[in-house]
C-alpha atoms as an extended CHARMM CRD file, in Angstrom:
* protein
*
       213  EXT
         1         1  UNK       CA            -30.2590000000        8.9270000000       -7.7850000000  PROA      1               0.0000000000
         2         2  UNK       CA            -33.2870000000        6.9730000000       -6.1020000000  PROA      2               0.0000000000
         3         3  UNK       CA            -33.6130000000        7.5470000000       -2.2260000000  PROA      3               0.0000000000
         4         4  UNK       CA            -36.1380000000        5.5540000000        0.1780000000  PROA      4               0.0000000000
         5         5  UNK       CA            -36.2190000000        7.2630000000        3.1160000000  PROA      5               0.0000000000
         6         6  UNK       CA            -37.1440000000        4.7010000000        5.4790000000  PROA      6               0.0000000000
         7         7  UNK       CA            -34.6560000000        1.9060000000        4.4570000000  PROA      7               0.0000000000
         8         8  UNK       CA            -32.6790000000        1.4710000000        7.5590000000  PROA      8               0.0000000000
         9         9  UNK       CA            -34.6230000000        3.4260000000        9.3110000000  PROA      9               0.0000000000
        10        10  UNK       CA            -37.7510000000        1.1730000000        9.2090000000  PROA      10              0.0000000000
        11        11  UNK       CA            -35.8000000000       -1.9530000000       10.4330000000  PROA      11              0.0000000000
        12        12  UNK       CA            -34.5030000000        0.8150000000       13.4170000000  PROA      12              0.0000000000
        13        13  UNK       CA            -37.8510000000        1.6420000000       14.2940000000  PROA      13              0.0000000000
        14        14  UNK       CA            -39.0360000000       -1.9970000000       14.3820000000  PROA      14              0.0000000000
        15        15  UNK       CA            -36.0780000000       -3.6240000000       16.7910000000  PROA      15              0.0000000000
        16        16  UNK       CA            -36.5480000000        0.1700000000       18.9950000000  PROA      16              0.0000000000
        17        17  UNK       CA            -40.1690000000       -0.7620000000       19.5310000000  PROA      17              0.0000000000
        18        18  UNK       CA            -40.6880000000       -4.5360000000       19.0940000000  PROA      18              0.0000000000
        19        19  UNK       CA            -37.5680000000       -6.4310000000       19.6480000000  PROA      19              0.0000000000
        20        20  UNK       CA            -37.0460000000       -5.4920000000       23.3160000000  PROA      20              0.0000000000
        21        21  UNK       CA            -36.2220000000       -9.3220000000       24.1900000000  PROA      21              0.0000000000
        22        22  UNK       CA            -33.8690000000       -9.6050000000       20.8050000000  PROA      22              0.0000000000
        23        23  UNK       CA            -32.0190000000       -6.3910000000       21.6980000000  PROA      23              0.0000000000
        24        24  UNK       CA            -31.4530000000       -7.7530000000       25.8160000000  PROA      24              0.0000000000
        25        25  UNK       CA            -30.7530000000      -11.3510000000       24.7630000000  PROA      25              0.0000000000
        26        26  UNK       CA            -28.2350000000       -9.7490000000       22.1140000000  PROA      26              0.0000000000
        27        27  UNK       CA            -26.6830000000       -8.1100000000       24.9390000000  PROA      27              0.0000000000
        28        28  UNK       CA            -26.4440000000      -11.2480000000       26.8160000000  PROA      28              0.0000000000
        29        29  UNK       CA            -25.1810000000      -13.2060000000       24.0430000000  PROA      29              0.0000000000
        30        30  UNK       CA            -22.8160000000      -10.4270000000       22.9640000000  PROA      30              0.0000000000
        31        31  UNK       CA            -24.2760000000       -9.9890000000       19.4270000000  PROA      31              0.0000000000
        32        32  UNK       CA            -26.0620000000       -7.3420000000       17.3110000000  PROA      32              0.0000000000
        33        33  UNK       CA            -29.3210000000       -7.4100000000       17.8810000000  PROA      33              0.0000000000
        34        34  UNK       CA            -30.0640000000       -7.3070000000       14.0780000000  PROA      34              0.0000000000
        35        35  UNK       CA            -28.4320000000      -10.8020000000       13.7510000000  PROA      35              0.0000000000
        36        36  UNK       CA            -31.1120000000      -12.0820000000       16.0620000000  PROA      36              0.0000000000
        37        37  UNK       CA            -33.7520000000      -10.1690000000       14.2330000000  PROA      37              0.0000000000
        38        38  UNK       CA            -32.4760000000      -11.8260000000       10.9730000000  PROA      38              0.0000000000
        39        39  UNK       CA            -32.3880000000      -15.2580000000       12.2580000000  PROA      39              0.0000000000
        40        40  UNK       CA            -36.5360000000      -14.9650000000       13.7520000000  PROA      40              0.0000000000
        41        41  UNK       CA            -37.1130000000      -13.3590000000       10.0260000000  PROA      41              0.0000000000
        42        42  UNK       CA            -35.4840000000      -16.3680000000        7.8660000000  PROA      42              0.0000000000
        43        43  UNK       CA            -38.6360000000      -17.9360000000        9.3850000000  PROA      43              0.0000000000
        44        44  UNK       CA            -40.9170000000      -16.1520000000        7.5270000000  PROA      44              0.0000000000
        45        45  UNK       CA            -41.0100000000      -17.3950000000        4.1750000000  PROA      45              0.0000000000
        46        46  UNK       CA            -41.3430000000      -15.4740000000        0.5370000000  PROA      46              0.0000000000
        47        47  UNK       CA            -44.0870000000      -12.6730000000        1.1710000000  PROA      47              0.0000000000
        48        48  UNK       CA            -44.1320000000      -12.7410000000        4.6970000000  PROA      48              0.0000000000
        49        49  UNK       CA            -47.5960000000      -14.9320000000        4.6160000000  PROA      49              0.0000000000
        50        50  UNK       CA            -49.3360000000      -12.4970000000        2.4720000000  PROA      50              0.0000000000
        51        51  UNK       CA            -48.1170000000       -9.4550000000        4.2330000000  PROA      51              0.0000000000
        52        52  UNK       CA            -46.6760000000       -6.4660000000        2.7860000000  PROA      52              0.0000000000
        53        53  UNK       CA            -45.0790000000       -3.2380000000        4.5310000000  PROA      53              0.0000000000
        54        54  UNK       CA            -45.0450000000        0.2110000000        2.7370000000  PROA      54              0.0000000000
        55        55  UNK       CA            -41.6750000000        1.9780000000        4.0000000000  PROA      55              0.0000000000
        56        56  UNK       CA            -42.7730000000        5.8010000000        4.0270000000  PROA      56              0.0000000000
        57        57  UNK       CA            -42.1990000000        6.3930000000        7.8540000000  PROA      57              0.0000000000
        58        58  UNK       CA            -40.7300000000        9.8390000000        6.8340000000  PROA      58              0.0000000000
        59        59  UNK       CA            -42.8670000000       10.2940000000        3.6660000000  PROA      59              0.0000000000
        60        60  UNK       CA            -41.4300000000        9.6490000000        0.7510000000  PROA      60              0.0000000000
        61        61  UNK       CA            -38.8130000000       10.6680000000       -2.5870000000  PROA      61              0.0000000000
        62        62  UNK       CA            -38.3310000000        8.1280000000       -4.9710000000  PROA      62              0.0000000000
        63        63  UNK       CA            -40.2540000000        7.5800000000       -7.0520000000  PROA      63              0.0000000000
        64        64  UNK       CA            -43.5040000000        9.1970000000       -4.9330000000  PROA      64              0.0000000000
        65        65  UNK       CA            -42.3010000000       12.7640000000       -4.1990000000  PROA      65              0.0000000000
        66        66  UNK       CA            -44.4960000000       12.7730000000       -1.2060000000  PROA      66              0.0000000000
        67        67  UNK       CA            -43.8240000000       14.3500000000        2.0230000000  PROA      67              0.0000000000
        68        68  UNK       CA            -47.7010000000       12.9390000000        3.3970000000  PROA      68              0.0000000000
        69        69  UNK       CA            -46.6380000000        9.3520000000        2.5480000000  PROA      69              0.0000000000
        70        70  UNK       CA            -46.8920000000        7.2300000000        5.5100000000  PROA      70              0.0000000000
        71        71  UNK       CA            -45.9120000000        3.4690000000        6.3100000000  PROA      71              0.0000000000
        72        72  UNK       CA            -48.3690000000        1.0290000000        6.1280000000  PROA      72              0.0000000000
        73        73  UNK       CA            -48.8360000000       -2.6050000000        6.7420000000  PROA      73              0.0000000000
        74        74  UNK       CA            -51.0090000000       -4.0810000000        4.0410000000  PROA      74              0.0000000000
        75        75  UNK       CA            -52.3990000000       -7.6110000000        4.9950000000  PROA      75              0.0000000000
        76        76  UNK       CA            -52.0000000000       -8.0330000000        8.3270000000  PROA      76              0.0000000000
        77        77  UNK       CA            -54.1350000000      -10.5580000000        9.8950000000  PROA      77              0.0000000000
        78        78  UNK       CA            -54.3070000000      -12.7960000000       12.9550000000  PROA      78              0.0000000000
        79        79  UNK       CA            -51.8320000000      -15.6360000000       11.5200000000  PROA      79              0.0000000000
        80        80  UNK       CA            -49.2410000000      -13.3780000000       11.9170000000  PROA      80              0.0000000000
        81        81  UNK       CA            -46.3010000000      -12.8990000000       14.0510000000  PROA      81              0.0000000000
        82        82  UNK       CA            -43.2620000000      -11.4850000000       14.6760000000  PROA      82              0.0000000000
        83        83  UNK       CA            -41.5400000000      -12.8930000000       12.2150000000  PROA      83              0.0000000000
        84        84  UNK       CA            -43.7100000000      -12.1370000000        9.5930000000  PROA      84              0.0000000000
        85        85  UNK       CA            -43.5480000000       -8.6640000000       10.3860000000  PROA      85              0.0000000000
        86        86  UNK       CA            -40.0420000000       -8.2270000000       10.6230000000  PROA      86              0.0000000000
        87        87  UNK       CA            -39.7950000000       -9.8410000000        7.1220000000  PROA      87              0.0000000000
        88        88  UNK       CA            -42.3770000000       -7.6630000000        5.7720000000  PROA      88              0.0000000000
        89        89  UNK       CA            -40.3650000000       -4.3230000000        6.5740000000  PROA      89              0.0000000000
        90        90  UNK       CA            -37.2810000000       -5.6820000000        5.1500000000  PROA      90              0.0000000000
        91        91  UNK       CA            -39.3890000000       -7.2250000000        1.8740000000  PROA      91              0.0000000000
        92        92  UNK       CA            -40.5780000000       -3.4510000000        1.5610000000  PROA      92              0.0000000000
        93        93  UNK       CA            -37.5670000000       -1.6040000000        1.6740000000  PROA      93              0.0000000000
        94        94  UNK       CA            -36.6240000000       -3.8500000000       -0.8050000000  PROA      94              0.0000000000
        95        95  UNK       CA            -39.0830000000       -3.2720000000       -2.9810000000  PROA      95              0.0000000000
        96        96  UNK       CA            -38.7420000000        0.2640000000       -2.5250000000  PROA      96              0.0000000000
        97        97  UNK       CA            -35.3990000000        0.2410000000       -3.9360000000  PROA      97              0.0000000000
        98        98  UNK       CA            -36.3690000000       -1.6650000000       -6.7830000000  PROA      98              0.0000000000
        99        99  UNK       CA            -38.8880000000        1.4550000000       -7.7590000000  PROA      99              0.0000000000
       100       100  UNK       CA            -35.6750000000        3.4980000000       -7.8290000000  PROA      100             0.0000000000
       101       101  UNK       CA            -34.6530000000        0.9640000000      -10.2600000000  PROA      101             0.0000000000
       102       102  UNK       CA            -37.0320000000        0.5000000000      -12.1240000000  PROA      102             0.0000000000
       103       103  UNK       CA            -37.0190000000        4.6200000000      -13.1620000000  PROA      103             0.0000000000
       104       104  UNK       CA            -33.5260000000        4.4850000000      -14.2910000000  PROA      104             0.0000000000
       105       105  UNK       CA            -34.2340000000        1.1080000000      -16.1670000000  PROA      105             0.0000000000
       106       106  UNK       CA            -36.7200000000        3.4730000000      -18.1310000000  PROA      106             0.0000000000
       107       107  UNK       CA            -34.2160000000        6.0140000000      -18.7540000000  PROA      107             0.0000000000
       108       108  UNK       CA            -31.5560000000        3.3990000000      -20.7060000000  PROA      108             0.0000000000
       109       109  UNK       CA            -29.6890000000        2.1130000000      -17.3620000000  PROA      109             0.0000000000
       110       110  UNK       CA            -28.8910000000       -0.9420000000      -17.3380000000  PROA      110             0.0000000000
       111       111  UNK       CA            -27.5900000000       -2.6930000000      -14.3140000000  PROA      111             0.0000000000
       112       112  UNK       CA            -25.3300000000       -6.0240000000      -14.2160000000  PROA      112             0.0000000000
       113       113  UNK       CA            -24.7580000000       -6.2570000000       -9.9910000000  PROA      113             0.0000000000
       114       114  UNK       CA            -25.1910000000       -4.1300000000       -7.0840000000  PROA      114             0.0000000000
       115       115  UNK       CA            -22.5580000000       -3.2560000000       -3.6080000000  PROA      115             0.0000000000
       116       116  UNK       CA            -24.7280000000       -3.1970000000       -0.5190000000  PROA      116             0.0000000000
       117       117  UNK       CA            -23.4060000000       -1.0470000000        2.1240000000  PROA      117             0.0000000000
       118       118  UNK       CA            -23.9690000000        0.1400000000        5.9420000000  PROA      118             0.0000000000
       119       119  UNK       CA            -25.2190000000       -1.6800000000        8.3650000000  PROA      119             0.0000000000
       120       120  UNK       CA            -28.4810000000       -3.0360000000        5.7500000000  PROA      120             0.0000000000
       121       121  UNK       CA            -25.8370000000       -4.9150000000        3.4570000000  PROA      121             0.0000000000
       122       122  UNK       CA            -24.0730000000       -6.6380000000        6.9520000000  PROA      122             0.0000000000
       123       123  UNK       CA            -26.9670000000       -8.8750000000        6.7590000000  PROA      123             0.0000000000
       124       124  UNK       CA            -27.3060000000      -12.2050000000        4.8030000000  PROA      124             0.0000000000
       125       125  UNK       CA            -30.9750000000      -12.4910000000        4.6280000000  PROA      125             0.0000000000
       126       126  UNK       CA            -31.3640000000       -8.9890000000        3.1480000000  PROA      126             0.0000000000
       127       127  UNK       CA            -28.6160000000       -9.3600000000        0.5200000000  PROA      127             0.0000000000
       128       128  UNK       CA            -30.6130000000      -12.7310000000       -0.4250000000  PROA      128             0.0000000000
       129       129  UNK       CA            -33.2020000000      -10.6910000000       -0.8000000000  PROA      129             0.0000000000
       130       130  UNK       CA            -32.2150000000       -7.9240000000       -3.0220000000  PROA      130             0.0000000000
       131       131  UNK       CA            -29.9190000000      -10.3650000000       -5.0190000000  PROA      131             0.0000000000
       132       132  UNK       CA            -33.5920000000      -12.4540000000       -5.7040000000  PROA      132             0.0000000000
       133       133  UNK       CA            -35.6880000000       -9.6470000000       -6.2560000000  PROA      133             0.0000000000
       134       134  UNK       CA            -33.5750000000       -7.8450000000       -8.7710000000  PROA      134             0.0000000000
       135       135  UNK       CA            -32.0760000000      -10.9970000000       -9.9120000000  PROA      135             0.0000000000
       136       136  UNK       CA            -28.5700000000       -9.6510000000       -9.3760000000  PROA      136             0.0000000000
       137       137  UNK       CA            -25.5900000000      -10.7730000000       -8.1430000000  PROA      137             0.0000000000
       138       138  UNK       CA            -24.8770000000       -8.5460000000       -4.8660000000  PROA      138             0.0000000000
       139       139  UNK       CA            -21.4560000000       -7.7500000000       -3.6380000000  PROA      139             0.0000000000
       140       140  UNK       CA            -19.9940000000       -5.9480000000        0.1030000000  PROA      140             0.0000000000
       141       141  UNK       CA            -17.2510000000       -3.7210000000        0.0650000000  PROA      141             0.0000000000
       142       142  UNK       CA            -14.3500000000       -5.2980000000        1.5680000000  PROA      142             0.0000000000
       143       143  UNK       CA            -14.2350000000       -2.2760000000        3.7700000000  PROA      143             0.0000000000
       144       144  UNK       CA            -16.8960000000       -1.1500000000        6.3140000000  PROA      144             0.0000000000
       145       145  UNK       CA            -15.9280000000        2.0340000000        6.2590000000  PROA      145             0.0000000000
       146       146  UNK       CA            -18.2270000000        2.9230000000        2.9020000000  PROA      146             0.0000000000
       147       147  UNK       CA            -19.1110000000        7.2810000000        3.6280000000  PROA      147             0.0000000000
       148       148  UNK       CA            -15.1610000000        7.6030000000        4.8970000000  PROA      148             0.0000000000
       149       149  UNK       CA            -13.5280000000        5.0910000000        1.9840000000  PROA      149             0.0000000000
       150       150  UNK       CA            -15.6030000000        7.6590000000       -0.3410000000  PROA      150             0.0000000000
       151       151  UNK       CA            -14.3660000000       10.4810000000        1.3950000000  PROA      151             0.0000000000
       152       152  UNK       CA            -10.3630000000        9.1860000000        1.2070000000  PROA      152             0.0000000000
       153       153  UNK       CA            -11.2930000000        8.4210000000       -2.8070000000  PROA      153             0.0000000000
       154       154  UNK       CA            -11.9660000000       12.0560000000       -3.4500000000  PROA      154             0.0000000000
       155       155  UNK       CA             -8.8680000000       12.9590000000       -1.2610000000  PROA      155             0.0000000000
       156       156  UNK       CA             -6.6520000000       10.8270000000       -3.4280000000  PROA      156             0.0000000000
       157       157  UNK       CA             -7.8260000000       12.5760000000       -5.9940000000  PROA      157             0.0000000000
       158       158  UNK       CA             -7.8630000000       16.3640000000       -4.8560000000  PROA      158             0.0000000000
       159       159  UNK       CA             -3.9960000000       15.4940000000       -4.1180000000  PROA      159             0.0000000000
       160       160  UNK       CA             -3.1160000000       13.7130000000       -7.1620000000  PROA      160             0.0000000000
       161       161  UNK       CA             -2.3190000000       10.2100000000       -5.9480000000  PROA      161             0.0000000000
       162       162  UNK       CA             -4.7820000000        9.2470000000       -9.2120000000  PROA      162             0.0000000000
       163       163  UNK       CA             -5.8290000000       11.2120000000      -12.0840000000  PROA      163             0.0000000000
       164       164  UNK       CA            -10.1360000000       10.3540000000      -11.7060000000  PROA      164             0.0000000000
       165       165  UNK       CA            -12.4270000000        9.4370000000       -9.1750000000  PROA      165             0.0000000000
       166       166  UNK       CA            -12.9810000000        6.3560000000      -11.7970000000  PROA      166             0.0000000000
       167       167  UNK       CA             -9.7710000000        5.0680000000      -11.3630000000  PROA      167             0.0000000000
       168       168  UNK       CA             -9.1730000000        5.8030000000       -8.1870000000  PROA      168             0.0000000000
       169       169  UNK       CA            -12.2650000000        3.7540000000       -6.8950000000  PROA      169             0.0000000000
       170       170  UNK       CA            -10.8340000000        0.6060000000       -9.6910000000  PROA      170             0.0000000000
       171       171  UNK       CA             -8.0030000000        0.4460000000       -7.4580000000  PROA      171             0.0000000000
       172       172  UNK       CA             -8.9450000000        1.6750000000       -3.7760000000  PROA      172             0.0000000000
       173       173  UNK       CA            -12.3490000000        0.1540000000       -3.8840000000  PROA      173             0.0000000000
       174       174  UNK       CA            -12.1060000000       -4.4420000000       -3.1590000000  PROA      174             0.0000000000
       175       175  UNK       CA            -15.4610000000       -6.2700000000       -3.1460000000  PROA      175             0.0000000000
       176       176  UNK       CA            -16.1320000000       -9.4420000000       -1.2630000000  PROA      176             0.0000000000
       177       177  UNK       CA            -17.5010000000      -12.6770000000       -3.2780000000  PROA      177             0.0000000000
       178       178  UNK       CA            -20.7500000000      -11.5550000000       -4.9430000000  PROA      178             0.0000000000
       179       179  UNK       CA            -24.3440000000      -13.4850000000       -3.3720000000  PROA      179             0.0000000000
       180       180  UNK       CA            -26.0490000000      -14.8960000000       -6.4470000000  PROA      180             0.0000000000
       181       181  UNK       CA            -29.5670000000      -14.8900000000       -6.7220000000  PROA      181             0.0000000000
       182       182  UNK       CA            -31.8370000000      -17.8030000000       -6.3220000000  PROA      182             0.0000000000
       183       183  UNK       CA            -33.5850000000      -18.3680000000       -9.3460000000  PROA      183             0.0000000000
       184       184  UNK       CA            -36.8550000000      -19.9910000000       -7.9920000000  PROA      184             0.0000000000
       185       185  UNK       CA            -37.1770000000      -17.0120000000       -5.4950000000  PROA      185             0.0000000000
       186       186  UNK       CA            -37.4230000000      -14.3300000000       -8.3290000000  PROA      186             0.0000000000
       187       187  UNK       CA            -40.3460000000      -15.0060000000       -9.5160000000  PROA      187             0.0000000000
       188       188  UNK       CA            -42.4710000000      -15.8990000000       -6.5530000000  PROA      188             0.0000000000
       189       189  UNK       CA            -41.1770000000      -12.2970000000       -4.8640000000  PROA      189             0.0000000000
       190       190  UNK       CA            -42.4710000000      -10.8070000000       -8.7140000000  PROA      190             0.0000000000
       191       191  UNK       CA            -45.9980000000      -11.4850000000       -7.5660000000  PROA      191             0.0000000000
       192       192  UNK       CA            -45.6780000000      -10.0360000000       -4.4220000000  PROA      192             0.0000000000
       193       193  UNK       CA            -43.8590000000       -6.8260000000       -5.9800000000  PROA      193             0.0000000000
       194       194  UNK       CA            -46.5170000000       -6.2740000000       -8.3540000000  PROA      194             0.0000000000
       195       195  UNK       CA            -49.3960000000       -6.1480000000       -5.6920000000  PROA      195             0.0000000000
       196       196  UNK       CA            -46.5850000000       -3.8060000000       -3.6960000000  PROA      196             0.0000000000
       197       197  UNK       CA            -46.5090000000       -1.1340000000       -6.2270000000  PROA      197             0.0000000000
       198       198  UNK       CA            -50.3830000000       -1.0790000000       -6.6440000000  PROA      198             0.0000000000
       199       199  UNK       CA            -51.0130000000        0.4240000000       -2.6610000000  PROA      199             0.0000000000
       200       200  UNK       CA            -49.4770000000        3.8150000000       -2.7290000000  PROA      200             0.0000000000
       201       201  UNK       CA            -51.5640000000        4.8890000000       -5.8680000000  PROA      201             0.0000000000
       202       202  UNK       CA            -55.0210000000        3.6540000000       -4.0930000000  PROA      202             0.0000000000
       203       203  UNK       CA            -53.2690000000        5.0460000000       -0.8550000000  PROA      203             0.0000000000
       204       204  UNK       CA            -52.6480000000        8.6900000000       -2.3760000000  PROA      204             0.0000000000
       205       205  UNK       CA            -55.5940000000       10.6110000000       -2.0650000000  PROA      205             0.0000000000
       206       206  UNK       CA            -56.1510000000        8.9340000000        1.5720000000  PROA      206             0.0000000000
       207       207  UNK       CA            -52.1650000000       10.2020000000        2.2910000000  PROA      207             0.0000000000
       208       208  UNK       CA            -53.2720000000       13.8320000000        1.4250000000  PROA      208             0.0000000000
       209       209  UNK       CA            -56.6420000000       13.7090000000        3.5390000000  PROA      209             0.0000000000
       210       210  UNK       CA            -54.9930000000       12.1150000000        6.5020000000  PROA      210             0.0000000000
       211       211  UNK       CA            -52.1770000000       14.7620000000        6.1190000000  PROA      211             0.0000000000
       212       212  UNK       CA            -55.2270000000       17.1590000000        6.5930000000  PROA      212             0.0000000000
       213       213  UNK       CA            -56.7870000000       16.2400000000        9.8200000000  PROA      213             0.0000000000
């Protein structure tokens, strides 16, 4: 199991401190504020103009077992705005799941697709992303119910309505069409991965001092 602690949570954080006028024009316009907040991040393009967002707002598990790691901003200049930021913190939890992937690719697993769920996989731009920078087809779950469908699997089960979890999730468990990835985009978010996963261990030994003070 790989866990970022800050997935959702970072995108939270950002709209409860930054998107005041997204979350009142949502209100107006009787949307979710995060559909706003995707459409002012789709202009942002790959790499958030050279900006990259480290998502350890509640330190970290996988793969830095740190409880000092903090969230960073790496880049972050006067060219950018809003837009770049918001991109930036979902490009990072991204890439943050992809280190949880990367482990269990070196212990033998392989993976062929991925389910997004919660409210993270409701949005368009950040299945894009995850299909691109795993370059993996990425499905929903027909329902958007995914803790409680798990919990009504393992009921179906305990009662004997199906013999194993296994095939009780082949049958209870419908996807919706799968978003392919776009080939150009995986290898332009590559180079911005690989400069990603070189800040936490030149951020380390600051983590531990700051941690101290």
């Amino acid at each position: 199991m790989g866990v970022t602690q800050g997935a959702g949570l970072s995108l939270k954080w950002f709209r409860d401190n930054f998107c005041t006028a997204e979350v009142e024009a949502a209100k107006l316009m009787g949307v979710d504020p995060y559909y706003l907040m995707d459409r002012e991040a789709e202009r942002s393009p790959i790499g958030a103009n050279r900006l990259l967002y480290l998502p350890y707002l509640m330190g970290e598990r996988t793969p830095h077992l740190n409880a000092d790691a903090r969230g960073v901003f790496f880049g972050l200049s006067a060219i950018h705005t809003k837009a770049d930021l918001l991109r930036a913190v979902m490009e990072g939890v991204t890439f943050s799941l992809r280190d949880c992937v990367e482990i269990l690719k070196g212990m033998g697993v392989e993976t062929s697709d991925m389910l997004a769920t919660g409210g993270g996989g409701s949005s368009p731009l950040w299945r894009q992303m995850l299909a691109d920078v795993f370059g993996l087809p990425v499905k929903t779950v027909a329902s958007k119910e995914g803790p409680a469908l798990g919990v009504a699997i393992l009921a179906a089960v305990g009662v004997g309505l199906y013999p194993s979890v296994r095939e009780a999730c082949s049958v209870m468990i419908k996807t919706n069409p799968p978003q392919e990835a776009i080939a150009e985009n995986t290898p332009e978010y590559e180079k911005y991965y690989r400069l990603y996963t070189a800040l936490y261990p030149a951020l380390k030994d600051s983590y531990a001092e700051m941690a101290e003070l």
